[in-house]
PLY file of the C-alpha trace (Angstrom):
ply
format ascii 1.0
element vertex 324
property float x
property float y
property float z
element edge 323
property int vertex1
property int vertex2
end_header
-16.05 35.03 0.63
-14.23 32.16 -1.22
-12.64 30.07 1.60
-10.25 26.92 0.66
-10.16 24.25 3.25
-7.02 21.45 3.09
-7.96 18.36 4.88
-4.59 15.96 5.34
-4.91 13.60 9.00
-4.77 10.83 7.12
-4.53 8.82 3.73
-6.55 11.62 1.99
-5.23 15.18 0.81
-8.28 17.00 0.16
-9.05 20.18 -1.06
-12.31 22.46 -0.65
-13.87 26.00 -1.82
-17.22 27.18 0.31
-18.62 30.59 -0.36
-21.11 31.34 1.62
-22.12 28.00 2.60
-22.54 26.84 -1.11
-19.71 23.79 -2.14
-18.02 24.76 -5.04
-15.10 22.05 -5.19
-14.18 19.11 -3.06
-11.14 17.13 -4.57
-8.82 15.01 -3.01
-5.98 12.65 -3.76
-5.76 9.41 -1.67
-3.03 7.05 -0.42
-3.33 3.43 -1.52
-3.57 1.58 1.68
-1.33 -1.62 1.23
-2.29 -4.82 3.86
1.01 -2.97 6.26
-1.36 -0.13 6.96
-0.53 3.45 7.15
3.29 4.58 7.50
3.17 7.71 8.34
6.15 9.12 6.94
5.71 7.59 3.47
2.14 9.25 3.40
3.05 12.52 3.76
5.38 12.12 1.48
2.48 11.61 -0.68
0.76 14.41 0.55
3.77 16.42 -0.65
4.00 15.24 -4.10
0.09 15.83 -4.35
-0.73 19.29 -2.12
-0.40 21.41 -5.39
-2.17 19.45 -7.83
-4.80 19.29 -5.76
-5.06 22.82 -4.97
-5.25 23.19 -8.59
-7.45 21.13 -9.36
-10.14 22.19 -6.83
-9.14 26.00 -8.14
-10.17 24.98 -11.64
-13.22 22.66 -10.84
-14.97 25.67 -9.47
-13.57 28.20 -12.08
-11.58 30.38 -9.47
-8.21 31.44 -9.27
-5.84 31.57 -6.39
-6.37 35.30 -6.17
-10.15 34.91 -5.49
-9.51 32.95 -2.00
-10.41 35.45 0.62
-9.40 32.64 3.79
-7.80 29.40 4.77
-8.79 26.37 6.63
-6.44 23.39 7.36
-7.02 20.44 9.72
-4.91 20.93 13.25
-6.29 17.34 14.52
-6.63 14.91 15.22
-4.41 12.58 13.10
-1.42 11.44 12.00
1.79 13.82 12.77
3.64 13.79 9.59
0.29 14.36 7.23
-1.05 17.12 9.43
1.78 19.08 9.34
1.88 18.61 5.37
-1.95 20.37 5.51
-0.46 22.79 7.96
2.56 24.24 5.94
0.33 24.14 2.43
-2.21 26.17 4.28
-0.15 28.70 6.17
2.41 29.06 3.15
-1.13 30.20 0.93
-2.21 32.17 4.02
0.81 33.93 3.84
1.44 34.72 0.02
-2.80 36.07 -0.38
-2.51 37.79 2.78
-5.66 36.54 3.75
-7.00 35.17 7.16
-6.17 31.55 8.55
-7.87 29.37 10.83
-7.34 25.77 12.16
-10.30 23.53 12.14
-10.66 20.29 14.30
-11.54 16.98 11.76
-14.44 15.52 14.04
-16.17 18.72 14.72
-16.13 19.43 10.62
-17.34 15.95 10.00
-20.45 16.79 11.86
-20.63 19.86 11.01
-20.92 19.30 7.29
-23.26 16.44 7.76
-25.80 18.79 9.73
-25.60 21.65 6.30
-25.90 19.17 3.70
-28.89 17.01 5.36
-30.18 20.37 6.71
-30.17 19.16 10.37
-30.11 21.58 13.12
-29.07 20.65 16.43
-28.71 16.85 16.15
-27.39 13.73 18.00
-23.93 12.68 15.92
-22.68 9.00 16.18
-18.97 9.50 14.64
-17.42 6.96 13.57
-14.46 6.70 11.67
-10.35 5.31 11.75
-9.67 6.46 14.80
-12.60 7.93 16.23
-15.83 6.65 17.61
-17.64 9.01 20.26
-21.66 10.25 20.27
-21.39 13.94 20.35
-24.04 16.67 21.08
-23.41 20.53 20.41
-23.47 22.59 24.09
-24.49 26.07 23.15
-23.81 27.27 26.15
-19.98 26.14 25.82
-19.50 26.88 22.20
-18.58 23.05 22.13
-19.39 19.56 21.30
-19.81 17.52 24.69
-18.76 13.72 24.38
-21.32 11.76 25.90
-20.03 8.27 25.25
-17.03 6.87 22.65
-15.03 4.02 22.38
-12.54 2.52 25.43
-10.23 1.47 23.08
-9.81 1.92 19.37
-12.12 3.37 16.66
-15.03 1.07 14.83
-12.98 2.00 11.60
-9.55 0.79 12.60
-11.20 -2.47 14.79
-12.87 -3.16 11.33
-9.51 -2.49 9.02
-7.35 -4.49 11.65
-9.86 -7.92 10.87
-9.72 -7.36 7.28
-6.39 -7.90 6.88
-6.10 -10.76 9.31
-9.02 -12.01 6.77
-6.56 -11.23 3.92
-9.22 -9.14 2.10
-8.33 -6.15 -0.45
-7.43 -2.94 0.61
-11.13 -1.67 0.53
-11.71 -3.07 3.69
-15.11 -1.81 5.33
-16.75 -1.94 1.38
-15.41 -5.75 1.16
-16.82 -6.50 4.69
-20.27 -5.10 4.18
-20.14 -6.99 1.28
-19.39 -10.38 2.45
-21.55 -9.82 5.82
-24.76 -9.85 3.05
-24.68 -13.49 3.16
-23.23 -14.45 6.44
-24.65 -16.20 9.82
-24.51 -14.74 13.01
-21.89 -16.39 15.66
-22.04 -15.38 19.21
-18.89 -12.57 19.62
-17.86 -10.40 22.91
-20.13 -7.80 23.37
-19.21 -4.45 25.73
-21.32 -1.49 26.44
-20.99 0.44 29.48
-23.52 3.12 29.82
-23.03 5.27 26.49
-19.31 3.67 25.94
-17.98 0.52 24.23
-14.90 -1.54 23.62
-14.16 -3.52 20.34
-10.66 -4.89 21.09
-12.48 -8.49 22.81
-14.44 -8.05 19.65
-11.33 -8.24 17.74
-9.42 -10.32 19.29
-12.46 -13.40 19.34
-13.33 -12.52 15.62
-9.39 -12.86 15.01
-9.42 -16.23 16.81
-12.11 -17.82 14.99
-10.11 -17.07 11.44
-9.74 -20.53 9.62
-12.47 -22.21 12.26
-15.68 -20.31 10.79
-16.81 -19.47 7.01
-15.67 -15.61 6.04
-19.19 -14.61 5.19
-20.03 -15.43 8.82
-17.02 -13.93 10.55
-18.13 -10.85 8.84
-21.54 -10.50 9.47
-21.14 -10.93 12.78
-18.24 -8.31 13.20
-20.51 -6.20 11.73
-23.64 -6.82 13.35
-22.02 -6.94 16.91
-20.06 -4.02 16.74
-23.12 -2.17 15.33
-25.21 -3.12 17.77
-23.23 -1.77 20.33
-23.30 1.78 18.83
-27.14 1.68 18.57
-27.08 0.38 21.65
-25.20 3.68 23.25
-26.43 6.06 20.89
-30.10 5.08 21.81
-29.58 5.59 25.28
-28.13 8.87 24.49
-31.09 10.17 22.66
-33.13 9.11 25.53
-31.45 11.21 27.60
-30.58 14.32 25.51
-34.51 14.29 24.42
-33.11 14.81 20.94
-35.23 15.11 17.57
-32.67 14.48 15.30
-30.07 11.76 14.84
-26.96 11.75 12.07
-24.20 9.42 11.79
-20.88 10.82 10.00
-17.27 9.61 9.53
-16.28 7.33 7.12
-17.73 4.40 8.74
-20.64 6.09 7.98
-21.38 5.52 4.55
-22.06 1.53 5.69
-25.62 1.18 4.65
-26.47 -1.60 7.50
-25.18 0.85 10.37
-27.38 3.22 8.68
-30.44 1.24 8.66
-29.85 -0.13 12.07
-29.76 3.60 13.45
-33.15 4.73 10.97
-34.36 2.06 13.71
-32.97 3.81 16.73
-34.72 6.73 15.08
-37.84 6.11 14.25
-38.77 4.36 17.36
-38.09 7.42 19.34
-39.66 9.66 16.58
-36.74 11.30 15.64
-35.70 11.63 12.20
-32.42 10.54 11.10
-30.13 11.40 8.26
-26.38 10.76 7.29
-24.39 13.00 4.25
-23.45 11.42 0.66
-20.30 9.33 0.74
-18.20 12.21 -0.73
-18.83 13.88 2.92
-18.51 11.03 5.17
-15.10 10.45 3.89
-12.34 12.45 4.65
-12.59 15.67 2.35
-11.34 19.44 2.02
-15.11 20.66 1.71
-15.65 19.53 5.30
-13.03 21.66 6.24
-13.55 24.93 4.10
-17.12 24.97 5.94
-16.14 25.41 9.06
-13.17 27.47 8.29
-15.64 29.69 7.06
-18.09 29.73 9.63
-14.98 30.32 11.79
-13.95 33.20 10.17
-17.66 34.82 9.23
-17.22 35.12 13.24
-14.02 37.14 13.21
-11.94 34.14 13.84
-8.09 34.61 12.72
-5.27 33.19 14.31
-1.82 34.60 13.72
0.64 32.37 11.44
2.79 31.75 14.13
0.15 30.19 16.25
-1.41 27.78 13.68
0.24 24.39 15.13
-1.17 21.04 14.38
-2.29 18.86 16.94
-2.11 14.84 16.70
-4.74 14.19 19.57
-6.92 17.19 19.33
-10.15 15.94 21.11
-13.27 17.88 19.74
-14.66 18.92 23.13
-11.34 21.14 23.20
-12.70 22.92 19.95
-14.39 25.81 20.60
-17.23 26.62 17.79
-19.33 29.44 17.26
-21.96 28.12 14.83
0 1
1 2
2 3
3 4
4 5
5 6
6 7
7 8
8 9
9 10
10 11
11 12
12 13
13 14
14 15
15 16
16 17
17 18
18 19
19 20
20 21
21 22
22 23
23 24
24 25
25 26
26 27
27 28
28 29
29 30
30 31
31 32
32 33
33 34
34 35
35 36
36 37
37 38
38 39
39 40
40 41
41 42
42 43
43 44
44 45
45 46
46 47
47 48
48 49
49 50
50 51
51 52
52 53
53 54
54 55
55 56
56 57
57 58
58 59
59 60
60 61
61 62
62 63
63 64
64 65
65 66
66 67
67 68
68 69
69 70
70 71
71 72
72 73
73 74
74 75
75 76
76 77
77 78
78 79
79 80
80 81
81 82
82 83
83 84
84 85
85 86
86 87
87 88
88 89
89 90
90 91
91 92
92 93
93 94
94 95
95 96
96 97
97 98
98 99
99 100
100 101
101 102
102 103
103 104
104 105
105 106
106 107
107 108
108 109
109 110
110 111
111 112
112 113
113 114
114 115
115 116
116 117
117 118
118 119
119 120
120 121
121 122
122 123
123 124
124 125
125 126
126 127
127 128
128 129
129 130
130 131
131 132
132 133
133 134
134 135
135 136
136 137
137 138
138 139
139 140
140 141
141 142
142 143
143 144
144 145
145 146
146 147
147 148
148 149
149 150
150 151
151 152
152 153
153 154
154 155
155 156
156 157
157 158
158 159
159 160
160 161
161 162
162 163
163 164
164 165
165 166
166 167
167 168
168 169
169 170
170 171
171 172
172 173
173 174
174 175
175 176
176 177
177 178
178 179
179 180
180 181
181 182
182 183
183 184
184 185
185 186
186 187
187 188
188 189
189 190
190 191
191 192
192 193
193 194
194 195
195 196
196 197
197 198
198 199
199 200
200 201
201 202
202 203
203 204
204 205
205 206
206 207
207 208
208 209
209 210
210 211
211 212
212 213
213 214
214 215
215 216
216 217
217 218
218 219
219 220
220 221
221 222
222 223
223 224
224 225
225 226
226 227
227 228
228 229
229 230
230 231
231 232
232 233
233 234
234 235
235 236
236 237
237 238
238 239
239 240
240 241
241 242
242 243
243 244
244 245
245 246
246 247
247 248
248 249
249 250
250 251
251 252
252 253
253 254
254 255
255 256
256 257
257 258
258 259
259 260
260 261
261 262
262 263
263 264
264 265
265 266
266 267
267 268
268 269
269 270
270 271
271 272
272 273
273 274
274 275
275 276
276 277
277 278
278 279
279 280
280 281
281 282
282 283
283 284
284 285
285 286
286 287
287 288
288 289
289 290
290 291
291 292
292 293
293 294
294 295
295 296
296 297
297 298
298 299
299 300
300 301
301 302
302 303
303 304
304 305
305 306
306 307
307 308
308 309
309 310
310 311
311 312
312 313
313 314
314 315
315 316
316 317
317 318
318 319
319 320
320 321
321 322
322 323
């Protein structure tokens, strides 16, 4: 089966085709993030102009035609409001005019799950990190779902780390241009919070923020970077002491930072487990992601009615049920 997966929660409109597993398209059109952030509304106006030419594109990337879809995915959540529901109405108004099956898909669970196919993990430890997320996840057979074992108090590594950027004044690339100027920084002492397998980055922030103007850039950056890492390794470790795990991933879109991912090859190896994260065109928000699990979903006779396919802004991933 040929299953297209649209992927809109945030800045990115992406569009998938999975058959059987194999990744035959993944195109997206993105947002330019300006130094105000993300408006919501102005977006998914975006999204609007784009949802088409995307679907084309993807369509004739992978030589199919719109006929050839046999089922849907879309994102239901989390994200923001006004881009979801532009995912949601592209997905159920091509749902509806194939006649072909439709099934929601939650964005966390398909960021994991798409990291575990392409670095042919089985049933690993995920650190996910991205805008608005940051939790350590492990898959519960027994519950069909992902069980949370620690995440952030607070906000996301990904929006902690856009928020000082533009304090900084840097370009809109902001985790790239961090990493970057963290390569030649010094470490200064910053707030530090770990409790058990959860963490807070908003004293992080808010000292970092502070120290603007009173310490070099390179510096301020590195040791952002090095402190809020640490406290994910620090969490994440514990947690594959105590799940016994053999494998660790890391996926989201903070994910493609290369120190994070050396710092957890660390966590690994000293607990002989083996590590692995997906290319960069999987950590960041994509349609491929999506189409995946939509198909997965549906190779196990899931198909929700039309009228039932909602979005859902905060749609946790331990709600999700999954039968991988």
């Amino acid at each position: 089966m040929a299953v297209l997966g649209i992927e809109s929660s945030a800045h990115t409109f992406g569009v998938g085709v999975v058959d059987h597993g194999r990744i035959l398209a993944n195109e997206k059109s993105m947002y330019r993030i300006t130094n105000k952030g993300m408006i919501p509304a102005e977006v998914a106006e975006f999204h609007i102009e784009n949802s088409a030419p995307t679907v084309e594109k993807a369509l004739d990337s992978c030589g199919l035609q719109i006929k050839d879809i046999t089922g849907i995915g879309y994102t239901r959540g989390p994200g923001l409001g006004p881009c979801l529901q532009v995912g949601q109405l592209t997905a159920k108004s091509l749902a509806f005019r194939l006649n072909v099956p439709i099934v929601p898909v939650n964005h966390g669970l398909a960021h994991v799950e798409i990291t575990k196919h392409v670095a042919y993990m089985n049933d690993p430890l995920a650190l996910y990190v991205s805008g608005g997320n940051s939790q350590i996840l492990k898959f519960d057979k027994n519950a069909h779902r992902y069980a949370i074992l620690g995440e952030t108090f607070d906000m996301g590594i990904g929006n902690m780390l856009d928020a000082f950027a533009r304090k900084l004044g840097l370009s809109h690339a902001w985790g790239s241009e961090i990493e970057s100027l963290a390569r030649s920084g010094a470490y200064l002492q910053l707030p530090y919070t770990v409790k058990g397998m959860d963490f807070s980055f908003t004293g992080l922030l808010t000292k970092s923020s502070q120290l603007i103007g009173k310490a070099k850039k390179e510096d301020l950056c590195y040791s952002v970077q090095e402190t809020s890492f640490a406290m994910l390794c620090e969490a994440t470790e514990r947690a594959l002491l105590l799940t016994k795990s053999r494998e660790l991933c890391v996926c989201g879109g903070v994910a493609q930072n290369n120190r994070l991912a050396d710092m957890l090859n660390c966590v690994a190896k000293e607990h002989n487990a083996r590590f692995s994260r997906a290319p960069n065109e999987y950590n960041a928000d994509n349609g491929a992601m999506i189409a995946y699990v939509a198909e997965r979903l549906l190779l196990k006779g899931a198909d929700v009615p039309l009228k039932k396919c909602d979005f859902m802004q905060r749609y946790r991933i331990d709600e999700a049920v999954f039968y991988g």
